[in-house]
LOVOLO-467329 format. One record per residue (C-alpha): x, y, z. Coordinates in Angstrom, 3 decimals. Layout:
LOVOLO-467329
<east:X north:Y up:Z>
...
This chain:
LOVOLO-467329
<east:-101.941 north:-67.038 up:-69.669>
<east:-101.204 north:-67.321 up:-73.153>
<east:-102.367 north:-64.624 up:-76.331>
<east:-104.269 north:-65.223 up:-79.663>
<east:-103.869 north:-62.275 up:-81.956>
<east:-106.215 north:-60.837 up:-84.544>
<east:-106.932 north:-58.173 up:-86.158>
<east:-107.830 north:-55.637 up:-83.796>
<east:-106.210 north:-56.947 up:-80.820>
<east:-105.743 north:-59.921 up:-78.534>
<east:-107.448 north:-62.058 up:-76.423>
<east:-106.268 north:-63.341 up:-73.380>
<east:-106.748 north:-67.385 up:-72.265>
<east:-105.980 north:-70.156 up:-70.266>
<east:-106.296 north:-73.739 up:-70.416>
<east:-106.636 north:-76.937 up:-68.027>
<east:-106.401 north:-80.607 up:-68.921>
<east:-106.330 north:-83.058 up:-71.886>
<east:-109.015 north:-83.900 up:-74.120>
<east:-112.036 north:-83.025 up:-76.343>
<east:-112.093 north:-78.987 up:-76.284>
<east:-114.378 north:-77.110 up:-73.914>
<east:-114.201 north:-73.215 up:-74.388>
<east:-115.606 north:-71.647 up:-71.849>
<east:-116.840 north:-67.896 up:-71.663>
<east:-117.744 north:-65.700 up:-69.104>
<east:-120.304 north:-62.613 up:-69.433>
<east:-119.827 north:-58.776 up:-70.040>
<east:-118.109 north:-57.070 up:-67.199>
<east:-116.722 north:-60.319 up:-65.808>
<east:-113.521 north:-61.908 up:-66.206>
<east:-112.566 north:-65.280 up:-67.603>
<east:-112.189 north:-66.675 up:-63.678>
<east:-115.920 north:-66.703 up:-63.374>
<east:-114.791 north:-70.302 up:-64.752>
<east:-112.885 north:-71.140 up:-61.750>
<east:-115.077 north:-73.910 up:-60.119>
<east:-116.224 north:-75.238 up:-63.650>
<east:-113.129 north:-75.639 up:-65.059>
<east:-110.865 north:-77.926 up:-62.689>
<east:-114.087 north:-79.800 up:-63.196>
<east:-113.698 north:-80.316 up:-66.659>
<east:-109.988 north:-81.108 up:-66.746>
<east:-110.347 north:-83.720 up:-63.760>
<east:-113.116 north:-85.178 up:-66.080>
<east:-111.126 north:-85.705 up:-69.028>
<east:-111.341 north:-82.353 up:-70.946>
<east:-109.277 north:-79.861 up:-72.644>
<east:-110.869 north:-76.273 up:-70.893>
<east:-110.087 north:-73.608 up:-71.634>
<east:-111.132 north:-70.122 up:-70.330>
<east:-110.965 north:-67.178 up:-72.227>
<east:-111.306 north:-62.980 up:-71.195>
<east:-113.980 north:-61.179 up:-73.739>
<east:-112.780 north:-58.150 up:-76.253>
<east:-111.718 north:-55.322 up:-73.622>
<east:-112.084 north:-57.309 up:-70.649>
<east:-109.350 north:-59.297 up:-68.007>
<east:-106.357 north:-59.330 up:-69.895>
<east:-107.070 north:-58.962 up:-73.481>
<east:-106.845 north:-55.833 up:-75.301>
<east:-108.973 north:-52.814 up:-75.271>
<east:-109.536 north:-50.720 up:-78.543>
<east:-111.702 north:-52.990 up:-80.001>
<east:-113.417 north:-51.299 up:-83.178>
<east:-116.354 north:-53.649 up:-82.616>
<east:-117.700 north:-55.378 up:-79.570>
<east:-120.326 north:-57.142 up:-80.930>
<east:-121.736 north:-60.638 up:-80.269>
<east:-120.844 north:-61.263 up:-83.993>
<east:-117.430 north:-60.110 up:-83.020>
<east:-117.510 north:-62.439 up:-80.449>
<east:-118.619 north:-65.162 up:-82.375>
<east:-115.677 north:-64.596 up:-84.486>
<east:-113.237 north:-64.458 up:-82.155>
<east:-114.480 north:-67.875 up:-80.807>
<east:-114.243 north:-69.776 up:-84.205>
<east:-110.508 north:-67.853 up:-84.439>
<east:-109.694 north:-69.639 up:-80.808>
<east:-111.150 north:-72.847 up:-81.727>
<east:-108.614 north:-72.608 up:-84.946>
<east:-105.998 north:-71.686 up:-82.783>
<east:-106.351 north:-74.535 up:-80.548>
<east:-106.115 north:-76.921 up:-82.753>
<east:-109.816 north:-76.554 up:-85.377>
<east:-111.711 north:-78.389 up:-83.002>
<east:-114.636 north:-79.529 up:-82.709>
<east:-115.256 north:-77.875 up:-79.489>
<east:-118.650 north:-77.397 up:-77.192>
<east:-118.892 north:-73.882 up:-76.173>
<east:-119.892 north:-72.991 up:-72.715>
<east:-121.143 north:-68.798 up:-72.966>
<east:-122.356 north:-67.486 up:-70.277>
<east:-125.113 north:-64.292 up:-70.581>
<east:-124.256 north:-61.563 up:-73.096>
<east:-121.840 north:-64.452 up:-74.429>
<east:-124.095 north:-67.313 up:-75.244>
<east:-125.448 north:-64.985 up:-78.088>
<east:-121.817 north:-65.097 up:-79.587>
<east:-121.737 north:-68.864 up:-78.799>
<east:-125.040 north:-69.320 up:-80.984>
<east:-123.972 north:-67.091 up:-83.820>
<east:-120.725 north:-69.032 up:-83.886>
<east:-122.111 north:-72.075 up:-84.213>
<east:-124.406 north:-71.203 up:-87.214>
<east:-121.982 north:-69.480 up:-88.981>
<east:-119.564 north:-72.968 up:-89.106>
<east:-121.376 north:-75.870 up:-87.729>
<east:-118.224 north:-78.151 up:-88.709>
<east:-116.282 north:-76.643 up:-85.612>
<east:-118.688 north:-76.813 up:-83.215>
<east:-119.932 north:-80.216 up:-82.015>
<east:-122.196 north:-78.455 up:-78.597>
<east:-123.256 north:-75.287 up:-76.736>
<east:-123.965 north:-74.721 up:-73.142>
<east:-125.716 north:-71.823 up:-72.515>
<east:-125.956 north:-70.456 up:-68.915>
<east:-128.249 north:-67.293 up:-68.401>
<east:-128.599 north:-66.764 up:-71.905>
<east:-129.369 north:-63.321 up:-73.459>
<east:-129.942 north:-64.808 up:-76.562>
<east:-133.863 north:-63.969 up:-77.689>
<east:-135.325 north:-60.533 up:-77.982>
<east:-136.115 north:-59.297 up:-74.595>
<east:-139.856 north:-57.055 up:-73.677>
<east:-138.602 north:-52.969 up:-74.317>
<east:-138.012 north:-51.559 up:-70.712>
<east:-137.648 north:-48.074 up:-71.800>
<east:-137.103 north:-47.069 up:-68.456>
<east:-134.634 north:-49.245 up:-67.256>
<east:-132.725 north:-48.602 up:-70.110>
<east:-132.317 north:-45.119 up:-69.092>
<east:-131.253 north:-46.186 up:-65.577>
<east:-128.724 north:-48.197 up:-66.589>
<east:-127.376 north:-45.629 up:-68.646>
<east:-127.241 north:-43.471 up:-66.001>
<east:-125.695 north:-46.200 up:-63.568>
<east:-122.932 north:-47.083 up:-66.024>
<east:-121.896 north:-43.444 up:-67.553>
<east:-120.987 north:-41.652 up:-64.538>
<east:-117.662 north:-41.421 up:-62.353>
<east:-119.422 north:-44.215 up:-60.203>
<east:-119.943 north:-46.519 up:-62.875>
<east:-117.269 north:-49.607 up:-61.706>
<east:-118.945 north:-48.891 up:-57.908>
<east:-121.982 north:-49.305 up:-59.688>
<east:-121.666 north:-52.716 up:-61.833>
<east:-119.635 north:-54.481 up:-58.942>
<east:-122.665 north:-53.774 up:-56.866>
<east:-125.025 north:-54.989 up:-59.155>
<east:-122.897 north:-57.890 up:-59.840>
<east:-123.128 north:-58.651 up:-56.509>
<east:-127.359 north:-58.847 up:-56.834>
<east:-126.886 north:-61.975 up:-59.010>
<east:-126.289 north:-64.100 up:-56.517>
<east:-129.877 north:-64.729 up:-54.536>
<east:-129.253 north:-67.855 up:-52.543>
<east:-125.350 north:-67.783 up:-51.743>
<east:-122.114 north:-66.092 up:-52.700>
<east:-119.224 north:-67.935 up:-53.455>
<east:-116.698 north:-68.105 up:-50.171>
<east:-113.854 north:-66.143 up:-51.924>
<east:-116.808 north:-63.935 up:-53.709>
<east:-115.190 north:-60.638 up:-51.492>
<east:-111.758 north:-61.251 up:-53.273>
<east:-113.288 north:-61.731 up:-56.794>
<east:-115.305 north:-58.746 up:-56.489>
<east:-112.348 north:-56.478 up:-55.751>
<east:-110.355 north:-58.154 up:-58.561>
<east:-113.113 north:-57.655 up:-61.040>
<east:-113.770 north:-54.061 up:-59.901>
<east:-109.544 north:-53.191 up:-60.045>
<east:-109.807 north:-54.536 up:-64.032>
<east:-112.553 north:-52.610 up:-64.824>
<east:-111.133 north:-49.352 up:-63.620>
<east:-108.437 north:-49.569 up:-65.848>
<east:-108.197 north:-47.748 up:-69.196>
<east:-110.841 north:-48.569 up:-71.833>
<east:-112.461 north:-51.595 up:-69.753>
<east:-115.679 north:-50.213 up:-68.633>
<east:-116.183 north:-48.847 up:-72.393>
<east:-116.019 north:-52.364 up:-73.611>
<east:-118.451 north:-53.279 up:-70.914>
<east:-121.081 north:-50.418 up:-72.006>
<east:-120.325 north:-51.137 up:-75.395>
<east:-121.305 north:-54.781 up:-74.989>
<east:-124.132 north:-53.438 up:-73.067>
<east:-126.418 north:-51.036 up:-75.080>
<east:-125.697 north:-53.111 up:-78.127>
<east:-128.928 north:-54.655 up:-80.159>
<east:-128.362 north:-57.557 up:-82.135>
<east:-131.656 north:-58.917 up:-82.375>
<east:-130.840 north:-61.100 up:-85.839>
<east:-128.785 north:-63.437 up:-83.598>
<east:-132.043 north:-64.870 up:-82.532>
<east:-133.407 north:-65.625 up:-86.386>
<east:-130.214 north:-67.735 up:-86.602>
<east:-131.141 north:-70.452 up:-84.243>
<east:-132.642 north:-72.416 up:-86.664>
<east:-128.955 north:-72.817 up:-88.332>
<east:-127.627 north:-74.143 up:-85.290>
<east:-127.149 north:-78.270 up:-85.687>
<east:-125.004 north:-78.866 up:-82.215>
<east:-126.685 north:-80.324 up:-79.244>
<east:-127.855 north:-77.209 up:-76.894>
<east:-128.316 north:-77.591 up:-73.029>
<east:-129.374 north:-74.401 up:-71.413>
<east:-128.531 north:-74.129 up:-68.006>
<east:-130.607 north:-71.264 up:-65.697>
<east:-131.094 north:-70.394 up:-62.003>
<east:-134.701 north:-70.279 up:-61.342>
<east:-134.140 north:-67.152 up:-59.604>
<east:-132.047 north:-65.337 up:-61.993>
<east:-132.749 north:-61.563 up:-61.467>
<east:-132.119 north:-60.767 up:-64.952>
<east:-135.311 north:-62.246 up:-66.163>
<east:-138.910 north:-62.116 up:-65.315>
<east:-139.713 north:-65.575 up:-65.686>
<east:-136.431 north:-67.278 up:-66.452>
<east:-137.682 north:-71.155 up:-66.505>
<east:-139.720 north:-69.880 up:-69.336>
<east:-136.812 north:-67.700 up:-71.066>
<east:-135.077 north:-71.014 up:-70.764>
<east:-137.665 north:-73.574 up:-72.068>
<east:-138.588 north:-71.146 up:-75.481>
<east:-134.367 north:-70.633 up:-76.114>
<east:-134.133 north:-74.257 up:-75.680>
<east:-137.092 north:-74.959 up:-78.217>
<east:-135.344 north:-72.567 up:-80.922>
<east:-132.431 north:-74.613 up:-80.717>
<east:-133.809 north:-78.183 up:-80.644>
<east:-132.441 north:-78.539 up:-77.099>
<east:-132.708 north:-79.352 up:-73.418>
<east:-133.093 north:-77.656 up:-70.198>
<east:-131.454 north:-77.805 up:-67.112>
<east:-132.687 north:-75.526 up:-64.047>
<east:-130.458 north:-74.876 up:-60.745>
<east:-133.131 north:-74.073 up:-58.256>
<east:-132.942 north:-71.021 up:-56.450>
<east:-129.770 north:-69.814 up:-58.447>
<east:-129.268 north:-66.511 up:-59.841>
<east:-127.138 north:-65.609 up:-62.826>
<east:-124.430 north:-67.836 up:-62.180>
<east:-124.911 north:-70.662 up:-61.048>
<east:-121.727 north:-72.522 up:-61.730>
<east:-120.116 north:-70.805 up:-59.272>
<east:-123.327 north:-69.807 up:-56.854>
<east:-123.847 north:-74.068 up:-57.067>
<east:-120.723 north:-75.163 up:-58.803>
<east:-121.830 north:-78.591 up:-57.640>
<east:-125.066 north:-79.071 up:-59.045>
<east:-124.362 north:-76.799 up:-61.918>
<east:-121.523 north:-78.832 up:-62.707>
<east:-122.859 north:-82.107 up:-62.469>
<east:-125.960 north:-81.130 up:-65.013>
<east:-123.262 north:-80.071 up:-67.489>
<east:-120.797 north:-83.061 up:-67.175>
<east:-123.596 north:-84.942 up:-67.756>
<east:-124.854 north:-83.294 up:-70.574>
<east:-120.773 north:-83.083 up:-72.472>
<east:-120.342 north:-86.956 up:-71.415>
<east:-124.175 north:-87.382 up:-73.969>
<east:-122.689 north:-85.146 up:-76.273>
<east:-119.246 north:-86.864 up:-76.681>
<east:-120.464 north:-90.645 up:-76.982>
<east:-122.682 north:-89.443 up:-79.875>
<east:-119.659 north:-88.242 up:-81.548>
């Protein structure tokens, strides 16, 4: 594990293989090993990955003043300078392909592609009511029990075979000392002007979604109109739910090598 500090704190990483740099970064409430699978992947393919843990989250700090996906954003750009200036391809997953997008707008020079995998990038329909519920869910003295349950919902069609083990690591980190407040933070936050900067984006986009991604009413759509914002392409894992690089590490894997090994002979 090594440390990049900024102002406000630091953020944990880790990094496997040689090569063009692929940063790769998990979702709220989840830990920078949701990158297990992908990652050997990568490196055995000829790539520099390397995993990092969000503000608040894993092993980075907590304390954050913001936890924005603008923060985010930020803190990406002030990894990809730490590593070297790039170019790299971002790989955000949910809650963190927003920061992904709004870092590659804001300095197109250091990043040459995104993958996006279960984006919560666009606006999404008000759902007053399940808004409420999740507050309720996440506020209370069951709120870890809570989100490592519902964690567990993303995974429709298979869990991973060491899924029991990650669950119980995931759920010991978040019960420690200002983790689940980065979590809610990064929840009930509203950025909805990280959507009017797609047009600034210039680096190849592939979005990568499980068809049955719980998250999403109709997520092969969600997937098709992100992917049309951003001049992109689509890649669907069928019958996958929110993660499906490590729910189909295979397939999922395969669809991104695919589309970095497009993306790096262009360059």
């Amino acid at each position: 594990m090594k440390e990049l500090a900024i102002d406000g704190g630091t953020l944990a990483y880790e990094e496997q293989g040689s090569g063009p740099l692929v940063v790769l970064v998990p979702g709220l409430g989840d830990l920078r090993q949701e990158y297990r699978f992908l990652a050997p992947r990568l490196a055995e393919a000829g790539y520099r990955a390397v995993s990092v843990d969000l503000r608040g989250h894993g092993e980075s700090s907590v304390g954050w003043p913001s936890y924005s996906r603008k923060a985010l954003g930020s803190d990406l750009l002030a990894l990809i300078d730490q590593l070297g200036g790039g170019p790299a391809i971002l790989v955000g997953n949910s809650f963190a392909a927003a920061g992904a997008v709004w870092a590659a707008a804001e300095r197109p020079g250091a990043v040459d592609g995104l993958v996006l995998v279960g984006p919560f990038v666009l606006p999404q329909p008000p759902r007053p009511a399940l808004r409420l519920l999740m507050r309720a869910l996440f506020s209370g003295p069951w709120k870890v029990a809570a989100w490592t349950w519902y964690f567990g919902t993303l995974f429709p069609a298979r869990k991973p075979d060491d899924f029991a083990a990650y669950r119980a690591a995931l759920r010991a980190n978040l019960a420690e000392p200002g983790r689940f407040e980065a979590v809610r933070s990064m929840l009930l936050s509203d950025e909805p002007e990280i959507a009017e900067r797609l047009g600034d984006v210039e680096a190849p986009t592939l979005v990568v979604m499980g068809t049955e991604d719980p998250d999403f009413g109709d997520p092969a759509d969600e997937a098709r109109r992100l992917a049309a914002g951003l001049r992109g392409e689509v890649a669907l894992v069928q019958g996958a739910g929110h993660y499906p690089h490590s729910e189909m590490p295979g397939e999922t894997s395969a669809s991104i090598l695919d589309f970095l090994a497009r993306v790096r002979h262009a360059a």
